[in-house]
Each structure stands twice: as structure tokens, then as C-alpha cells.
C-alpha positions in Angstrom: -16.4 -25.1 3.9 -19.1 -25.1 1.6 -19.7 -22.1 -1.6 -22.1 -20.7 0.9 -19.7 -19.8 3.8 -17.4 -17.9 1.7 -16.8 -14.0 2.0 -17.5 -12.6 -1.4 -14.6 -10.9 -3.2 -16.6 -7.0 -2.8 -16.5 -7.8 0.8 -13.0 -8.4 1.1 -11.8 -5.3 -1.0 -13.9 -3.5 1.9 -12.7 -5.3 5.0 -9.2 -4.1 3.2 -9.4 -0.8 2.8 -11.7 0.2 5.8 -8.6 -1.5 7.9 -6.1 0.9 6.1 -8.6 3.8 6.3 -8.3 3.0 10.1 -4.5 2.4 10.5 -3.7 5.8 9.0 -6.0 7.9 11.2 -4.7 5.7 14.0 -1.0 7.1 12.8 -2.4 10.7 12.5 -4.0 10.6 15.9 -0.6 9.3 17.2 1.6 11.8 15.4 3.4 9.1 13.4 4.8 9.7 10.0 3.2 7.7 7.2 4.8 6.1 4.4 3.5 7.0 0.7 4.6 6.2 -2.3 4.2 8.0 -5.5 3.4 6.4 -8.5 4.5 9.0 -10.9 7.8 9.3 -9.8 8.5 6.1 -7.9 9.8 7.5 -5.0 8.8 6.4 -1.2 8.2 9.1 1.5 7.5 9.2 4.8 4.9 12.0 5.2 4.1 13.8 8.4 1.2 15.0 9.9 2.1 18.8 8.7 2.3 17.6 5.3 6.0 17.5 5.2 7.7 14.1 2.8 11.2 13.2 3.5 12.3 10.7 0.9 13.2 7.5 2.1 14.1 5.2 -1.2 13.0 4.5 -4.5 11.8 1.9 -6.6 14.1 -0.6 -7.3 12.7 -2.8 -10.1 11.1 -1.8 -13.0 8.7 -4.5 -14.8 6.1 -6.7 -12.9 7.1 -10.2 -11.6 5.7 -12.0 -14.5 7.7 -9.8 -16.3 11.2 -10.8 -15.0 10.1 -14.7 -14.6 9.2 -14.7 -18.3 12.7 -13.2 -19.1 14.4 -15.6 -17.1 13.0 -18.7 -19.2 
């Protein structure tokens, strides 16, 4: 494949999140519960279409992989 034929980066971020975009309001439409997680306290929900969150876990490590590897060695 040549330079040419490539998808630029822009593109992909796009293709991304409009296929996110259209899973959710595929879950909505359904009446499935969606799973969120909040960055601020760490915690995963599954959140209804009402706007209800039941918590379902939470994070379980703290530091980025590059983090642990470079702890490891």
C-alpha cells in the first residue's frame, strides 16, 4: 500500500467516535443499560436510560502500563 492509500489519523479519530456515537443511541433505542466510567472517582456504572448508575466495579490499578513495566526493570 502506498503513502497515498492511507486513512489519515483525523479520519480515524472520526470513524471512532461517530461508531460509539451510534452504539449508544443504538443501546438507548433498545433500552439497554450503558457502561460509564467516571474519571474522578474511578468507579464503573452501568447507567440506564432513566439516568439511574448502579455500580458495577472499580479501578483496579493505579499508574499507566509504562508505569508498572518501568518498575518492574
Amino acid at each position: 500500500m502506498r503513502r497515498e492509500e492511507y486513512i489519515s489519523d483525523e479520519t480515524v479519530v472520526k470513524r471512532a467516535n461517530a461508531a460509539v456515537r451510534i452504539e449508544l443511541e443504538k443501546k438507548r433505542a433498545l433500552d439497554i443499560p450503558i457502561v460509564v466510567y467516571d474519571r474522578e472517582t474511578q468507579t464503573i456504572y452501568h447507567e440506564s436510560d432513566d439516568g439511574t448508575r448502579v455500580e458495577i466495579g472499580k479501578r483496579m490499578r493505579k499508574e499507566r502500563y509504562s508505569e508498572r513495566i518501568a518498575k518492574k526493570a
